[in-house]
C-alpha positions as CSV (number, residue, x, y, z in Angstrom):
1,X,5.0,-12.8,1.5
2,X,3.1,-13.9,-1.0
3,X,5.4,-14.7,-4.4
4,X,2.9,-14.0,-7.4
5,X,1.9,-10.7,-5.0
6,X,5.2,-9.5,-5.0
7,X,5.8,-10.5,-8.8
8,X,2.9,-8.4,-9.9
9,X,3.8,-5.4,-7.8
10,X,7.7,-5.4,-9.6
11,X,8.6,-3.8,-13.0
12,X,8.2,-6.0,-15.7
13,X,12.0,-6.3,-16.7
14,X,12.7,-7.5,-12.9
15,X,10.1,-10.2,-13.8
16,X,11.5,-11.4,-16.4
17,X,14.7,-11.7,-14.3
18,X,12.7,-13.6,-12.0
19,X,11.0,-16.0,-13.9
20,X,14.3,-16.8,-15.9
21,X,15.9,-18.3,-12.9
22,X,17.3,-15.0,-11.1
23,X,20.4,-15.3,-12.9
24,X,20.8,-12.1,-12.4
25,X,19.9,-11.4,-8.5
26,X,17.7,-8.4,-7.5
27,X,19.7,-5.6,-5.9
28,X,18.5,-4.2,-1.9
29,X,17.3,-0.9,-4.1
30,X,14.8,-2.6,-6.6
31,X,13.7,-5.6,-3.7
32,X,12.9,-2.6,-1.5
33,X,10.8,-0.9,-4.1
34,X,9.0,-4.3,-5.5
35,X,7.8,-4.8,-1.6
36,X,7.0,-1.1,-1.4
37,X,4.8,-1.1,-4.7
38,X,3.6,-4.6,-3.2
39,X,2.2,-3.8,0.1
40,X,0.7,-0.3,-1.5
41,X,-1.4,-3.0,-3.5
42,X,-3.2,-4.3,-0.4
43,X,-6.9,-3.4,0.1
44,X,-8.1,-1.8,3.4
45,X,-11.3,-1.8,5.4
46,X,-11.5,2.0,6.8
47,X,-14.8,3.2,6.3
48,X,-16.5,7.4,5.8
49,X,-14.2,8.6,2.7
50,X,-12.4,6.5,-0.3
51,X,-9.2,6.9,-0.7
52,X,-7.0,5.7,-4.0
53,X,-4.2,7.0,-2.5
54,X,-3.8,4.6,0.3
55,X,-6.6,2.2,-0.4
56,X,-8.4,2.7,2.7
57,X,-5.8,1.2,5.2
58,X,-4.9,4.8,6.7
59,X,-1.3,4.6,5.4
60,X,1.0,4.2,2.6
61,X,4.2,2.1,2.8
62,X,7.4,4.4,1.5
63,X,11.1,4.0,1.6
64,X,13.3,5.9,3.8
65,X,16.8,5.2,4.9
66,X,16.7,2.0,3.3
67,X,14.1,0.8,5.4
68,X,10.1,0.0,4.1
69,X,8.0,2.4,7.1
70,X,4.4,2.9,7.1
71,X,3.4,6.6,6.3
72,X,-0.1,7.8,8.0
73,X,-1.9,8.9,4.4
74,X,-3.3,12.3,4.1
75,X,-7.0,10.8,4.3
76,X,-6.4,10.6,7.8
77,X,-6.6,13.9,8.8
78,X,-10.2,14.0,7.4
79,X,-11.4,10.9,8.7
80,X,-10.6,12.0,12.5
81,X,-12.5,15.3,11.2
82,X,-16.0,13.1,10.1
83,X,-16.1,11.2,13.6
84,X,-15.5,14.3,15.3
85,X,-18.3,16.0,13.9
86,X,-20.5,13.1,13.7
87,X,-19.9,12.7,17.4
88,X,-20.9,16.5,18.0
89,X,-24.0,16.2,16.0
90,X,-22.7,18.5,12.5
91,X,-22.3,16.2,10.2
92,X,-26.0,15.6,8.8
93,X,-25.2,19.7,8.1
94,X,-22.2,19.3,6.2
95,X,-24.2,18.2,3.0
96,X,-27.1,20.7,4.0
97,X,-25.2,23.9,4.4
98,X,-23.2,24.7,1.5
99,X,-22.2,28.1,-0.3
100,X,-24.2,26.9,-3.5
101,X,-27.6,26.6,-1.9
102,X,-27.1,29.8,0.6
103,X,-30.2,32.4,-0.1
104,X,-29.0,35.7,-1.4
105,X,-32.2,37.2,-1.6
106,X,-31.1,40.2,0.0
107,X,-27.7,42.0,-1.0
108,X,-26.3,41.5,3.1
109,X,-26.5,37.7,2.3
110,X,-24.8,38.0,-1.0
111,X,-22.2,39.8,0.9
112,X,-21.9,37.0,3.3
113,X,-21.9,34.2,0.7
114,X,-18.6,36.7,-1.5
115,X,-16.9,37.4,1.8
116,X,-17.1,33.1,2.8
117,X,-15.8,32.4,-0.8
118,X,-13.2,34.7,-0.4
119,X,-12.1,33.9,3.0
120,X,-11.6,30.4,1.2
121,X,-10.0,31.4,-1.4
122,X,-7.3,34.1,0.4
123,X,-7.8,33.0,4.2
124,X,-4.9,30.4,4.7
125,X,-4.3,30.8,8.0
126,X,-6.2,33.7,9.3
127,X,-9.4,34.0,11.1
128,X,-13.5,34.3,9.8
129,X,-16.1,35.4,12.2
130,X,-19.7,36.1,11.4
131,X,-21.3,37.8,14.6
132,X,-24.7,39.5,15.3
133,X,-28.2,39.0,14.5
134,X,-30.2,35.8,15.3
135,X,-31.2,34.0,12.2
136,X,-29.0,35.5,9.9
137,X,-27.2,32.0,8.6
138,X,-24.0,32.6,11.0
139,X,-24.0,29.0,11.4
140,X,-24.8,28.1,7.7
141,X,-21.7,30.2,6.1
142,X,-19.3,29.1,9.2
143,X,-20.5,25.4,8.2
144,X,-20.1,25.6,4.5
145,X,-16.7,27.1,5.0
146,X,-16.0,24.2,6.8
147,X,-17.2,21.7,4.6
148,X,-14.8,23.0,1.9
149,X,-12.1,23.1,4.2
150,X,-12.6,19.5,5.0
151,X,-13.3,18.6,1.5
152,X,-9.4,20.1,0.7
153,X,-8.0,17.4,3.0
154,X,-7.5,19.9,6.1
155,X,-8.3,18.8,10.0
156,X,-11.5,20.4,11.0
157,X,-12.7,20.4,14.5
158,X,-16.3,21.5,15.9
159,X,-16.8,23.1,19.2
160,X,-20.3,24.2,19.8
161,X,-19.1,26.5,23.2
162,X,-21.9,25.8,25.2
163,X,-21.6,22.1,25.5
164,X,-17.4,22.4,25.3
165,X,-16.9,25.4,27.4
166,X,-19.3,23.2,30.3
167,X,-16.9,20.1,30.0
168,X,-13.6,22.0,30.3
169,X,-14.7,24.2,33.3
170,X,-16.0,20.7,34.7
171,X,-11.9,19.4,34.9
172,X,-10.1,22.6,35.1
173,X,-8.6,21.3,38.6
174,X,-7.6,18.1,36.8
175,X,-4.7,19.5,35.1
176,X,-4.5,15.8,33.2
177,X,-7.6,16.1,32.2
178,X,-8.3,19.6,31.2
179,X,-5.3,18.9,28.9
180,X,-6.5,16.3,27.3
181,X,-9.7,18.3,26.4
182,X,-8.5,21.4,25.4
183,X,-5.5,20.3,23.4
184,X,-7.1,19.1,20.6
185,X,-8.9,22.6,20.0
186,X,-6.1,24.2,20.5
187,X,-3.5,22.5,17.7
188,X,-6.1,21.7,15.7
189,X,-5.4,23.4,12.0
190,X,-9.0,24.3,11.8
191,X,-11.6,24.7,14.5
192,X,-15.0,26.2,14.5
193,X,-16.3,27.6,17.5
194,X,-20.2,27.9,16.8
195,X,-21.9,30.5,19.2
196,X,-19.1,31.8,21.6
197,X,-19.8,33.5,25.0
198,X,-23.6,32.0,24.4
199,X,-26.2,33.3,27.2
200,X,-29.3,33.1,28.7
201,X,-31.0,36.3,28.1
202,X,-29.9,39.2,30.0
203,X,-26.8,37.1,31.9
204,X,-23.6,38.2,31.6
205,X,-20.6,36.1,30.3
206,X,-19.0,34.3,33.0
207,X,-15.3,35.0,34.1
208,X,-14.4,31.3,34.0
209,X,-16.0,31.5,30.5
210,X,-13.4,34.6,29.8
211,X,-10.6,33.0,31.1
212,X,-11.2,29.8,29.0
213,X,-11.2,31.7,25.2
214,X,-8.1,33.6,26.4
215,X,-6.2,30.9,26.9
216,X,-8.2,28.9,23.1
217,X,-7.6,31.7,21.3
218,X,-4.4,33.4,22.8
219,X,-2.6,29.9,21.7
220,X,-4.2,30.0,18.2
221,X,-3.5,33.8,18.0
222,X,0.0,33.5,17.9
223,X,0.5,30.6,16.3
224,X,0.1,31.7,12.8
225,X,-0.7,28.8,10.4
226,X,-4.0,27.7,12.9
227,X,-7.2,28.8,11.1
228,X,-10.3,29.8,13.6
229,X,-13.8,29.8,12.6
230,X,-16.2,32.1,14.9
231,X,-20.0,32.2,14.7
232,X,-21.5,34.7,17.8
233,X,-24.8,36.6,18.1
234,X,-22.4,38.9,20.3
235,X,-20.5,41.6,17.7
236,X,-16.8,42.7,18.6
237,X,-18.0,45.6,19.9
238,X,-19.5,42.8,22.2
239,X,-16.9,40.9,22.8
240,X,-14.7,44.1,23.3
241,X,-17.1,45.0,26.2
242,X,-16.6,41.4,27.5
243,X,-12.9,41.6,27.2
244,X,-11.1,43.6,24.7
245,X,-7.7,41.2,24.5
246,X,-9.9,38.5,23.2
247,X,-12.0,40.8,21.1
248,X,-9.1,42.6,19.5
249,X,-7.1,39.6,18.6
250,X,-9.8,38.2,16.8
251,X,-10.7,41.3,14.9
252,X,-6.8,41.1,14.0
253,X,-7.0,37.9,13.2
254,X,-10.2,38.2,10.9
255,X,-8.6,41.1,9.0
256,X,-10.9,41.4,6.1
257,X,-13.0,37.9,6.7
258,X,-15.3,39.7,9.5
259,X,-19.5,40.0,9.4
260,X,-21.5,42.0,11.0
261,X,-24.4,40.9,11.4
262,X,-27.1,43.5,12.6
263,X,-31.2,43.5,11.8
264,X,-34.1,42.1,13.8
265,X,-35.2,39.9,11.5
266,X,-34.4,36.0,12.3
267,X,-34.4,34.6,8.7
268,X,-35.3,31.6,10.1
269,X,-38.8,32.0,10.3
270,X,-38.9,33.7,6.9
């Protein structure tokens, strides 16, 4: 350990201690805390967020039982969040979609931009899904509610159903393997499903498909502090038709944080 490193990390009166020949010799308490306040001085290289609290190593050094132990840093959780999504291709929309620069021009979209802020602002721990109509900015609110989520230090996770679904139907007779996919998204404290039960036009949702977002959502159904994000052009009335356990638990789930989305204009092209 490097002396002057540890002298400027302890309280000055310890200093002075030190510096006048130790006559009086540090007790285990104050070392532990001058090595504590010491190693929380030290500089790290993790890159995507800075973070005072920890300095960007990932961790902060603390005292318990009379031992120094590294801590992981709350930064963390949102770091594993932004190479998540970068990896799945949602990042770049992070700073695009945002419930600032969502159109209201008509009064359904200012319904969806007060039912998103409110969902944020009352929704700890319960559900939002916006389902119907193509084009109607599903994606966009379900992505700015994320955003905010991630920007409040919470674990975010992205699962565009499609591509997700595909890979875990892939393994599901690799019980290792299937695990190690589906685990994440199902502990996760926030995921975001973007586009569940997608179809070609005019096919029907798949049983495999059924039996794999029973067994997502059952787990984060009854487990009560998980928050689920659900963007669908199918509406619960859908999703009832499809299979009404998983359609009813999310509707339970959603309580008051649920849009439907009906219309045949795709804002998308307006």
């Amino acid at each position: 350990m490097n002396l002057s490193g540890l002298l400027s990390a302890m309280p000055p009166e310890v200093v002075e201690r030190v510096k006048g020949g130790i006559s009086k010799p540090l007790n285990s308490e104050e070392y532990l805390e001058a090595r504590k306040n010491w190693a929380n001085t030290e500089t790290g290289h993790l890159a995507g967020i800075d973070c005072p609290q920890c300095k960007n190593r990932g961790y902060t050094t603390e005292i318990e039982n009379g031992h120094l132990v590294s801590v992981e840093c709350s930064c963390m959780a949102k770091r594993r969040s932004l190479r998540q999504i970068e990896r799945s291709g949602m990042k770049a929309l992070l700073d695009q979609y945002t419930l600032a620069n969502f159109k209201t021009i008509e009064p359904w979209q200012a319904e969806m931009q007060r039912k998103a802020a409110n969902f944020l602002e009352n929704g700890d721990g319960q559900w939002f899904a916006a389902m119907g109509a193509v084009g109607a900015g599903k994606t966009h609110i379900c992505t700015a509610i994320c955003g905010e989520l991630l920007n409040r230090g919470q674990e975010v996770r992205y699962m565009l159903w499609q591509d997700e679904s595909t890979k875990l139907k892939a393994v599901v007779n690799d019980a290792a393997e299937y695990d190690r996919l589906i685990s994440p998204l199902k502990t996760v404290s926030v995921l975001y499903i973007d586009d569940l039960f997608k179809t070609k036009r005019g096919e029907e949702v798949r049983p495999a498909d059924v039996t794999l977002a029973f067994k997502l959502l059952n787990y984060r159904y009854c487990n009560k502090k998980l928050t689920t994000i659900i963007s669908s052009e199918k509406t619960i009335d859908d999703i009832m038709d499809v299979d009404e356990a998983i359609g009813s638990r999310i509707y339970e789930r959603c309580k008051g944080h649920y849009l439907r989305l009906t219309g045949d204009k795709n804002w998308r092209l307006a």
